[in-house]
C-alpha angles and dihedrals in degrees: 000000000000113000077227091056104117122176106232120257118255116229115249086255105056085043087059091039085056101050096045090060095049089062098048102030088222137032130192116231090240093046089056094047100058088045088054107044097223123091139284095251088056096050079048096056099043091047085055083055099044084049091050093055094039088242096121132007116244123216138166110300101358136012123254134191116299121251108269092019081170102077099028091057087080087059096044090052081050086059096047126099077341088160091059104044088050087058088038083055104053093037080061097051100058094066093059121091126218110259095035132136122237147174117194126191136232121270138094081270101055087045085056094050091047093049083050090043086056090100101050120099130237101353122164108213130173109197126192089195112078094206087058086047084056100045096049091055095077084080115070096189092075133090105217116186107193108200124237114239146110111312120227102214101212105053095026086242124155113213159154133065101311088058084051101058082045100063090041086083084072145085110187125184093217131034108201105197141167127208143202106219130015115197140218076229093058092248122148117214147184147197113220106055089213083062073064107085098018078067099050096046092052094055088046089063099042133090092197125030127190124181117205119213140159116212095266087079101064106097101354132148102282118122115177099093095223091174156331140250083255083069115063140018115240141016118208110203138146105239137043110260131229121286103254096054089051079060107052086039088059085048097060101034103258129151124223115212105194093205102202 
């Protein structure tokens, strides 16, 4: 895989048409249409697309999910929001020096910040997520650790609590980690409750830790609390949140990067 290999971006739409979708399992073309506001012919069009993409699975009169969702939900998070996490990704990237050690954790995010990290020199980096393992080893200056632990087939994670003791060998300047919810609260969750303590023990070992997020992730459906704003240094996100958790994050200490 090119470092300057990108998924494209899905339209809003199709974004909308897909998650749809996601929350039904199948959708007729008329139904979709009338959610939308726009005709038959352009939710048509846009489901042709989605097939062609394997995305969703097109049938007669609608679109459903694809066989085996399961491991094509990784790809279709790849595809989503795929503009901001790149930008997430290279914002990220600046703040690291050459030389540094690093973990990163597993997630479409982090994978965006390691593709941005490929020019960097001499950097030492343990990785829980097997696809950023494979991007950073374009570049043979590294020194890349993959953990040991259980593999979750469809987002090529390792994870549980043999792959946290063995990240507790470690000290690391900089945590790299993604997250599944961010609150108004300034509380960090998850949604798997083995990425738990994979996720504490990462920000245990490391001087600095950063947290990469789009905007999808504030206020979102996790529910394991892995941590708190009193907990790390810096969220990288796309958009501005909203006001009150500027404020707690004033409150803590922690720097919000806009990345846009």
């Amino acid at each position: 895989m090119s470092s300057e290999s990108q998924p494209e971006s899905l339209s809003q739409r199709q974004q909308s048409i897909v998650d749809w979708v996601r929350r039904h399992g199948s959708a007729t073309i008329e139904t979709m249409a009338e959610e939308f506001s726009v005709s038959a012919q352009t939710i048509r069009r846009e489901i042709i697309e989605l097939n062609h993409r394997r995305i969703l699975q097109r049938h007669h009169g609608g679109a459903s999910l694809p066989a085996g969702f399961d491991n094509l939900d990784y790809s279709f998070r790849q595809i989503k929001n795929a503009d901001e996490k790149k930008r997430i990704g290279k914002h990220l990237a600046k703040e690291i020096s050459n030389e540094s050690s690093i973990f990163i954790d597993i997630g479409t995010t982090t994978e965006a910040v390691s593709k941005a990290l490929i020019t960097h020199k001499g950097l030492k980096v343990i990785t829980n997520h097997m696809s950023v393992a494979s991007v950073l080893c374009e570049n043979t200056d590294f020194d890349i650790i993959l953990t040991g632990g259980l593999v979750r087939n469809r987002d090529r994670a390792l994870t549980g609590e043999d792959t946290s003791e063995f990240i507790k060998k470690f000290k690391v300047n900089y945590a790299i980690l993604g997250i599944g919810s961010i609150t108004s609260e300034g509380n960090l969750l998850d949604y798997d409750y083995r990425d738990f303590h994979v996720s504490k023990t990462a920000i245990s070992i490391a001087e600095k830790k950063f947290i990469v997020a789009d905007h999808t992730k504030f206020n979102s459906k996790a529910i394991i609390q892995t941590a708190h704003f009193s907990d790390i240094d810096a969220i990288f996100t796309d958009i501005e949140p909203q006001q009150e958790l500027m404020r707690v994050a004033d409150e803590h200490n922690v720097q919000i990067y806009i990345c846009n």
